[in-house]
Backbone as ProteinMPNN parsed JSONL, in Angstrom:
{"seq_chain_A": "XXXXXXXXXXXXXXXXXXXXXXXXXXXXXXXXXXXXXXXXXXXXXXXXXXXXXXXXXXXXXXXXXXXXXXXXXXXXXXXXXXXXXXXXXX", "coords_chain_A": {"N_chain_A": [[24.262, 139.264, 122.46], [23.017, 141.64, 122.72], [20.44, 142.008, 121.465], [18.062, 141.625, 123.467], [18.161, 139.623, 123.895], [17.759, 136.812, 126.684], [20.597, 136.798, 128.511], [21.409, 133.991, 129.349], [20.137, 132.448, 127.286], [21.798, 133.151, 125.112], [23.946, 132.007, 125.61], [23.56, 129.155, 126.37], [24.82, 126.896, 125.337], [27.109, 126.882, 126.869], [26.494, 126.18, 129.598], [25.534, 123.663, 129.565], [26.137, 121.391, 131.341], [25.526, 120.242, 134.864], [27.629, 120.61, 135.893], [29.232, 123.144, 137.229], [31.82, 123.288, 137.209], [32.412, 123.009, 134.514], [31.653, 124.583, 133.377], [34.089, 126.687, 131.942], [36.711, 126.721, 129.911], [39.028, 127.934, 131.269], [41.25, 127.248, 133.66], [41.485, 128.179, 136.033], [39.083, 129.665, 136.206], [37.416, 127.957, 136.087], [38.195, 126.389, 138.641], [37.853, 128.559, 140.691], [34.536, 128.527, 139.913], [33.806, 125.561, 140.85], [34.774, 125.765, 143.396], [32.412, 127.401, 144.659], [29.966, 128.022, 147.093], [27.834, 125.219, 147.555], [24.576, 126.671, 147.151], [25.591, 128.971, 145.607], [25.878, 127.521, 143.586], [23.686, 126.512, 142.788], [22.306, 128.096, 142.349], [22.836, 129.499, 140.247], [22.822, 127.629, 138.35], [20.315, 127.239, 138.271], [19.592, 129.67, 137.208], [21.483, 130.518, 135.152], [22.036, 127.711, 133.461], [19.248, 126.595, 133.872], [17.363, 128.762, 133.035], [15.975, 129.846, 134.614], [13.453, 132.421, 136.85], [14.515, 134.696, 139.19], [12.65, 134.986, 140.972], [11.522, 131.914, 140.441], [13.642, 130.315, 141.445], [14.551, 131.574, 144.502], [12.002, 130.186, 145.219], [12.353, 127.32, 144.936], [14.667, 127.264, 146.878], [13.728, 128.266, 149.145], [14.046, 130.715, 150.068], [14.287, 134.57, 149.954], [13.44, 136.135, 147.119], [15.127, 138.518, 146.663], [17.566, 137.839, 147.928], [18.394, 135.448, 146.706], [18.913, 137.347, 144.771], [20.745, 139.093, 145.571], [22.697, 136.778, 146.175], [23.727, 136.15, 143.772], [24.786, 138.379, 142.295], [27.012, 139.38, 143.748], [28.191, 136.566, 143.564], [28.831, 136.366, 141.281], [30.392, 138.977, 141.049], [32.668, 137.731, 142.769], [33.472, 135.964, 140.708], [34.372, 137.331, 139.009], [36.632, 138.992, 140.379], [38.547, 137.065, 140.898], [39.048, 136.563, 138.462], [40.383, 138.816, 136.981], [41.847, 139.059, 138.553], [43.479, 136.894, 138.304], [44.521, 137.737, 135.607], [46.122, 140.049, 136.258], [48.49, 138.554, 136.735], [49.323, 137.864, 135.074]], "CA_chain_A": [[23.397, 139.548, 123.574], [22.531, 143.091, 122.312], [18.784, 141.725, 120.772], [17.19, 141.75, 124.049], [17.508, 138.112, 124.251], [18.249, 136.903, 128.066], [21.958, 136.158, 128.51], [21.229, 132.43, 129.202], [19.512, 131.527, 126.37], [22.912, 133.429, 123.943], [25.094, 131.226, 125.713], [23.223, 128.446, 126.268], [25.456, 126.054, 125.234], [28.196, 126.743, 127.656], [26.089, 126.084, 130.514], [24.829, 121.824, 129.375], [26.624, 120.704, 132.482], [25.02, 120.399, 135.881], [28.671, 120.525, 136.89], [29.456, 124.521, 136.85], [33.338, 123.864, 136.797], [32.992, 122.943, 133.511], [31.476, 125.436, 132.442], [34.759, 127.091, 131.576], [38.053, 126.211, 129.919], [40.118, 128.375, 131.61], [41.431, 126.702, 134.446], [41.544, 129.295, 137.071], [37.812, 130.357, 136.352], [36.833, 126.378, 136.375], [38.369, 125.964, 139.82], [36.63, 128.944, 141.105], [33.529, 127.909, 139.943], [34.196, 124.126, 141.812], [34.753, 126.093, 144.662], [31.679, 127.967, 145.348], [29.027, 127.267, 147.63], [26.268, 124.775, 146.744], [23.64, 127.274, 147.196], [25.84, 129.364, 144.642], [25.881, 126.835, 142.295], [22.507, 126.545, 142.961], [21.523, 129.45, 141.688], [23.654, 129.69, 138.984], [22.507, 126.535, 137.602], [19.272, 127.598, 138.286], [19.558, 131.067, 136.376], [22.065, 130.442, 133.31], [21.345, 126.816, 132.267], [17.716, 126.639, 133.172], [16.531, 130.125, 132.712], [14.065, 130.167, 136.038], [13.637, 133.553, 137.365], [14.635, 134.532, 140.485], [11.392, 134.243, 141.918], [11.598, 130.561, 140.707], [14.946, 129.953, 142.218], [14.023, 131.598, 145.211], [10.805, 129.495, 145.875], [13.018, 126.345, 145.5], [15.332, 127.26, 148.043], [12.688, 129.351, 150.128], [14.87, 132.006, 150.444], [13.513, 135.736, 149.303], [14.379, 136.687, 145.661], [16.477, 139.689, 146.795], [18.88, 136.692, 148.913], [18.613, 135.084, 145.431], [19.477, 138.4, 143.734], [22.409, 139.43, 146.041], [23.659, 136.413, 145.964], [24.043, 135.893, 142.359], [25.666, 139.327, 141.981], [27.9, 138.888, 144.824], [28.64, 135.396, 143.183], [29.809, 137.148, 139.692], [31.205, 139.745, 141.162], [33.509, 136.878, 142.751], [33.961, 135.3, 140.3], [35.367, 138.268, 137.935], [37.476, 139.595, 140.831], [38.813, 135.65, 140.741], [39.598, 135.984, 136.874], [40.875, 139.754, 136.768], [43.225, 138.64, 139.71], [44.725, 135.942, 137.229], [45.365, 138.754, 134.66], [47.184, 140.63, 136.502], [49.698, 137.629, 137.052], [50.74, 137.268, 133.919]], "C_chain_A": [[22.534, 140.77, 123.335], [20.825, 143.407, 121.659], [17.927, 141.771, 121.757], [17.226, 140.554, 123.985], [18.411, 137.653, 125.679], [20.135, 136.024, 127.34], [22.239, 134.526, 128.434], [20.762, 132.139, 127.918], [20.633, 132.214, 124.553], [23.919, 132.43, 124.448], [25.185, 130.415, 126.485], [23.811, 127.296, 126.627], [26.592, 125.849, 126.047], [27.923, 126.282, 129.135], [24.971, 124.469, 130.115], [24.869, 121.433, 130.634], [25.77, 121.19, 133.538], [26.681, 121.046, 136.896], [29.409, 122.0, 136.756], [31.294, 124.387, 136.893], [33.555, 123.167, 135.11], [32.285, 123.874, 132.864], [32.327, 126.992, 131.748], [36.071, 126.345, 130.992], [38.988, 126.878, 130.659], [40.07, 127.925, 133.001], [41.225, 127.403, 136.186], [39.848, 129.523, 137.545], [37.204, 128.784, 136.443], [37.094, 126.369, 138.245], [37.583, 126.538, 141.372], [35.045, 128.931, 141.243], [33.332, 126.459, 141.196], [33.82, 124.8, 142.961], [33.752, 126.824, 145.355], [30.815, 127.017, 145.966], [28.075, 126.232, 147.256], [24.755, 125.673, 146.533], [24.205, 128.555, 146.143], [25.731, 128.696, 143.393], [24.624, 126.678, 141.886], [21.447, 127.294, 141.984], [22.276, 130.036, 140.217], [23.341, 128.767, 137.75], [21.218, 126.7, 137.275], [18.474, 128.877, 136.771], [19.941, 130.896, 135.052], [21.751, 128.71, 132.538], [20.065, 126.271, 132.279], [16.867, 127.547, 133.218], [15.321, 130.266, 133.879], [14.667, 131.633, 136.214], [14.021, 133.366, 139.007], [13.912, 134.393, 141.71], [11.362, 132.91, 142.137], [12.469, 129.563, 141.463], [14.898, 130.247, 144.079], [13.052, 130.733, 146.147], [11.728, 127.911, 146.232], [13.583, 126.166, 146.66], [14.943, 128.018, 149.113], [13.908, 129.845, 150.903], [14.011, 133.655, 149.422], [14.134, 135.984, 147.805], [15.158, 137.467, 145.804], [17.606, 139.022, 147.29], [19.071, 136.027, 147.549], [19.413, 136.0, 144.373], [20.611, 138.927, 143.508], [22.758, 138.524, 145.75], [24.042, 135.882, 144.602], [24.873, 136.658, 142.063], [26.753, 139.548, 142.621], [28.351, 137.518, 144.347], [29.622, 135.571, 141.775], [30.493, 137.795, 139.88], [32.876, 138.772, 141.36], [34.264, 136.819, 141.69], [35.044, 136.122, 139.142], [36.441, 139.248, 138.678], [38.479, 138.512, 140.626], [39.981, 136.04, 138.795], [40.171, 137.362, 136.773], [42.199, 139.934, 137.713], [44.324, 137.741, 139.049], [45.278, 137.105, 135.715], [46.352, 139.748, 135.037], [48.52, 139.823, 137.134], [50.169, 137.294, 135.944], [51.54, 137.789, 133.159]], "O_chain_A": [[21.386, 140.821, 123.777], [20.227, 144.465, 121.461], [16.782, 141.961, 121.346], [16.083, 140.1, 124.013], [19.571, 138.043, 125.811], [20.554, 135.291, 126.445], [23.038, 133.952, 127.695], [21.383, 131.16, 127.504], [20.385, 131.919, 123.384], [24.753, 132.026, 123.638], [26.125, 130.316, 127.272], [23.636, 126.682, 127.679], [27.127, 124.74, 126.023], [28.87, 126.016, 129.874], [23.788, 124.389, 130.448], [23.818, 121.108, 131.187], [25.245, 122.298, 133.427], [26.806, 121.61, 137.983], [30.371, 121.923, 135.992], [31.975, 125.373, 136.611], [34.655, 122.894, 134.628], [32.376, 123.903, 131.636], [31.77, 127.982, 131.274], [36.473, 125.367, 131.622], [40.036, 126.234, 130.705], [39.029, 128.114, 133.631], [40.826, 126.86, 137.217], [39.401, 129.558, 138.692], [36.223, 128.76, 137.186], [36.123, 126.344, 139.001], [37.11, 125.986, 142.365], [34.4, 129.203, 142.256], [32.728, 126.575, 142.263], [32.756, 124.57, 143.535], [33.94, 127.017, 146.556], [30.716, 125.81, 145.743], [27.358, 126.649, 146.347], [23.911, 125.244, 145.746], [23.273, 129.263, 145.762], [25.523, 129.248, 142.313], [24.372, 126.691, 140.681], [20.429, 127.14, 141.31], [22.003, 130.955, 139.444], [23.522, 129.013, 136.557], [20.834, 126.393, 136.146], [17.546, 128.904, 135.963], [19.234, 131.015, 134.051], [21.353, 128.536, 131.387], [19.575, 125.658, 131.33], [15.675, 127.312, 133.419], [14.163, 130.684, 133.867], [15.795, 132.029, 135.921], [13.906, 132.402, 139.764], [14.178, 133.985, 142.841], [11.25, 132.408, 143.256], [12.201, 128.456, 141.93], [15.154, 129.336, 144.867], [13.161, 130.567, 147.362], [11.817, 127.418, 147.356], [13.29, 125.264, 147.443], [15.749, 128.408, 149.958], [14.486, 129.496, 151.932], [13.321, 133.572, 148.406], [15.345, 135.976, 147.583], [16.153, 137.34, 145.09], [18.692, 139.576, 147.116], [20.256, 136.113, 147.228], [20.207, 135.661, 143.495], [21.292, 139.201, 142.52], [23.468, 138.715, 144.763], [24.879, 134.98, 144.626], [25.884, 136.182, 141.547], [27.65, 140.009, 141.915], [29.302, 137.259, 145.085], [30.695, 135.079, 141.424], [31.511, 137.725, 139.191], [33.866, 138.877, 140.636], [35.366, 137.346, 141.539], [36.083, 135.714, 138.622], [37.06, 140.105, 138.047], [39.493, 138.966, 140.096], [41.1, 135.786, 138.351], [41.057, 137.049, 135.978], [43.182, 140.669, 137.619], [45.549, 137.781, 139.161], [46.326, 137.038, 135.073], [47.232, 140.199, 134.304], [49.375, 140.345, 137.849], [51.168, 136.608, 135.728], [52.349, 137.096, 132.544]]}, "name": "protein", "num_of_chains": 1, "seq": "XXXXXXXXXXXXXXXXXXXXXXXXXXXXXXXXXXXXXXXXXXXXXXXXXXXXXXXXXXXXXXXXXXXXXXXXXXXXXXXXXXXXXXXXXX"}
């Protein structure tokens, strides 16, 4: 990631699926995925496997880019409280 090249387009390949719970093996972080909103997935699908900006994502779902912005970061944050919650169970 360290080249200045966007995060989506280093890891690309993990994000083929339309279906964001597969875009993990680990079971825990799959299920969480599943479980978010559609308007999270939305934007997630939007962002990491087809690289729109958040302006572009935004305009789709005519919502403001900053409602796009929070909720993306508010969606990761999730999702790594989600997966740092399964490390401390084992």
């Amino acid at each position: 990631m360290g080249s200045g090249t966007p995060y989506h387009e280093d890891y690309g390949h993990v994000f083929e699926s339309e279906d964001v719970s597969s875009w993990s093996a680990d079971p825990k972080l799959s299920e969480a995925l599943k479980n978010l909103t559609p308007s999270q997935q939305q934007i997630l699908i939007g962002y990491y496997k087809h690289g729109q900006s958040n302006k572009e994502i935004a305009e789709q779902m005519k919502v403001s880019q900053q409602a796009v912005s929070r909720m993306r970061l508010l969606t990761i944050r999730h999702l790594r409280k989600v997966m740092d919650e399964g490390e401390r169970d084992v």
